[in-house]
N, C-alpha and C positions, 0 to 999 in steps of 0.2 A: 398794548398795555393799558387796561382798563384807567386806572391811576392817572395816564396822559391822557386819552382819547374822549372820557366819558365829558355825556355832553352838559353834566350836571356837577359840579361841585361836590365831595362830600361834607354835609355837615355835622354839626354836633349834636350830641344825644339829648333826645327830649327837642330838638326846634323841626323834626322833622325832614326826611329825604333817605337816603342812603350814607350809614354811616361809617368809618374807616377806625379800624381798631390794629394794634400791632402786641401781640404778645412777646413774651421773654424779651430777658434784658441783652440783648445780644447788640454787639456793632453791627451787624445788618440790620436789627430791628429800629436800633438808632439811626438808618442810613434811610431808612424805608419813611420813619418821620420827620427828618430833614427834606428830604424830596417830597414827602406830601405838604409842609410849609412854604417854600419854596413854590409852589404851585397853585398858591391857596386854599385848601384842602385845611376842615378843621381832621384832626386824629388824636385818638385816643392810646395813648402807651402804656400795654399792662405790665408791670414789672416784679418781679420776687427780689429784695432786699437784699436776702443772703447774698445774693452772687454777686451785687452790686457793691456790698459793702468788705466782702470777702476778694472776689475776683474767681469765686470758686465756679469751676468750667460746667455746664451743665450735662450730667451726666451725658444725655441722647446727643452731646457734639463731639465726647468722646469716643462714646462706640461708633457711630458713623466716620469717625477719623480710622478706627481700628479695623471696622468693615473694607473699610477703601483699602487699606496696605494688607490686604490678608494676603498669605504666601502660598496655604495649602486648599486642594480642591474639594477635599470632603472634612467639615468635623463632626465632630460627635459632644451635643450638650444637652443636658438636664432630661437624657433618655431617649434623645431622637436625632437622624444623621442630616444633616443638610449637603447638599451640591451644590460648592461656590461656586460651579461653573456656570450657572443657570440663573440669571437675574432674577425670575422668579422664585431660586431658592434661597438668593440672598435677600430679599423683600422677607421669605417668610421668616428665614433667621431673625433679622433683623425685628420683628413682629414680637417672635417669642420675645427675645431678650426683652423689648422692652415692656413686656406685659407683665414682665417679674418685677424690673429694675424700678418700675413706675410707682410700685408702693412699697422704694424702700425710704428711707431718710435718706436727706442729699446724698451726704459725704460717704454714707455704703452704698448709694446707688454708683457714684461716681466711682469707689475704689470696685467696685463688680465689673464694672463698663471696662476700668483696666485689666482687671482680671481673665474677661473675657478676649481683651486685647492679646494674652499671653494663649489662650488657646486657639487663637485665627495665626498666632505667630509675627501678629503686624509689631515688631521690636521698637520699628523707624516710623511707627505711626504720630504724625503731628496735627495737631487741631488745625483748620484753616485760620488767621486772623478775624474772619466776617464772624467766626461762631465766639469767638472769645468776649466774654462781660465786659459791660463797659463801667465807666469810675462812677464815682459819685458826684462829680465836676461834671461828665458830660452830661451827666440825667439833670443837673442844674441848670443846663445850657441849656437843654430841648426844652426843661419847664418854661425858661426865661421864651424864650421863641413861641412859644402858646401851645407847643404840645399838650394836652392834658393827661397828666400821670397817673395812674388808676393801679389799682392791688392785684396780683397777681398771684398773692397769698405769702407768707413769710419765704418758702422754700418751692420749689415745683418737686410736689408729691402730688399724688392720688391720692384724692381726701377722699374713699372708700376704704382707704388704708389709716385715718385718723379717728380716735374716739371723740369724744363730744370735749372733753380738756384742749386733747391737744389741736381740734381742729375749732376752738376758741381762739385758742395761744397764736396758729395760722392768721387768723384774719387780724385778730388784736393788733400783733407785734408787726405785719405788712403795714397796717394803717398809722399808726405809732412811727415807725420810724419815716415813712414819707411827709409825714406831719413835722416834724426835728428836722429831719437832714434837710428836708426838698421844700418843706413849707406848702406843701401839697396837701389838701385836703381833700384824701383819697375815699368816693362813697360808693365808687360802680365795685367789682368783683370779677374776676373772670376766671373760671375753674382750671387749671393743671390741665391739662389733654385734652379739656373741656367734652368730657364725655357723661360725667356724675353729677346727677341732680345734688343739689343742699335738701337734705330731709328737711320736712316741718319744721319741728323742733328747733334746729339750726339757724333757721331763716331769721328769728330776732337780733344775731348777732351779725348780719350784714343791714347796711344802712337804705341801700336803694338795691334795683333789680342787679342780677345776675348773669353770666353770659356763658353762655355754651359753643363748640364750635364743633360738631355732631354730624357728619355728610348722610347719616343714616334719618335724619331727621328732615323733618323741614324746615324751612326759614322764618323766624321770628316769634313770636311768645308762644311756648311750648310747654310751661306751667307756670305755676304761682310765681312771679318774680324774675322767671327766669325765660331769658332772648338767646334763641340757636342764632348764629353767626355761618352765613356763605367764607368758607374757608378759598381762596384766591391764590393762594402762595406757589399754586402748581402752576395756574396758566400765567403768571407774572410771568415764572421763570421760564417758561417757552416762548416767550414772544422776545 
């Protein structure tokens, strides 16, 4: 587990070394900068509001609950047959769905993600605990501990799927309410799926650079503003 072993410290953005970033507001993401404080490790916790301030589940922990409890071996969606029996076909399912679901607005992403749950037939499907949003109390906790709470934009959409208002309204109302609730003065940014540059133009409504998390890329300033990010979450979990 890199987290335990490295023989370096991570520290904080702008002092230099290897830095530790945790996106979404999830109780594992919570859990993951707990143990990186605890360890002395500075981290950066990107968060989206909505779900914090709502409790509202994030669509992609929904359909992964409905993927897992699926009952039948082949279905049929939006024109094409997948075979659940084939892990590689439930990766690719899983691919589609979420390349529609990702630019919709939360709460129809999230009611799709069930909807989809009804065509896999998973009835008894339950979100794990680890995927469920955590309050606005424990995001005070991690701040009080030195976490640093950073924007992860008002909602987790795909801001390819935002015009120039609404993907204002994103950054504004993330930064805004971390400022009110957490007393957080949120200036870093880290994009939804972290796949979509911030156009020019956009770029005067974030404060400082930008973070990308793009395995298609390489690692570290990749344009104006904006840092691709080494994604870890897979070799965490195998070790």
């Amino acid at each position: 587990m890199r987290l335990l072993r490295g023989r370096e410290r991570y520290r904080g953005w702008g002092v230099g070394g290897d830095v530790l970033t945790v996106d979404d507001a999830t109780r594992a993401g919570a859990e993951a900068c707990w143990i990186a404080r605890e360890l002395g490790h500075e981290v950066i916790f990107f968060v989206n509001p909505l779900q914090v301030s709502t409790g509202m589940p994030y669509f992609f922990s929904a359909l992964d609950a409905h993927i897992e409890a699926r009952t039948p071996e082949v279905v049929s969606w939006n024109g094409e047959a997948f075979d659940l029996r084939e892990r590689s076909e439930v990766r690719r399912f899983r691919r589609a769905a979420k390349a529609v679901l990702m630019k919709m607005m939360a709460d129809d992403a999230l009611a799709a993600a069930h909807e989809l749950g009804r065509i896999v037939s998973s009835t008894a499907a339950t979100m794990p605990d680890f995927s469920a949003p955590i309050s606005v109390s424990q995001l005070r906790e991690l701040h009080a501990l030195g976490v640093r709470i950073e924007n992860h934009g008002w909602s987790h959409v795909e801001i390819s799927a935002l015009d120039d208002d609404a993907f204002a309204r994103h950054i504004r109302d993330g930064v805004d309410w971390l400022r009110r609730e957490i007393e957080a003065e949120a200036t870093l940014y880290a994009v939804p799926f972290g796949l979509t540059e911030v156009v020019a133009d956009r770029l005067p409504l974030l404060d400082d650079v930008y973070f990308l998390a793009d395995e298609s890329r390489p690692p570290g300033q990749v344009a104006p503003r904006a840092w691709n990010r080494i994604d870890i979450t897979t070799e965490l979990q195998e070790r």
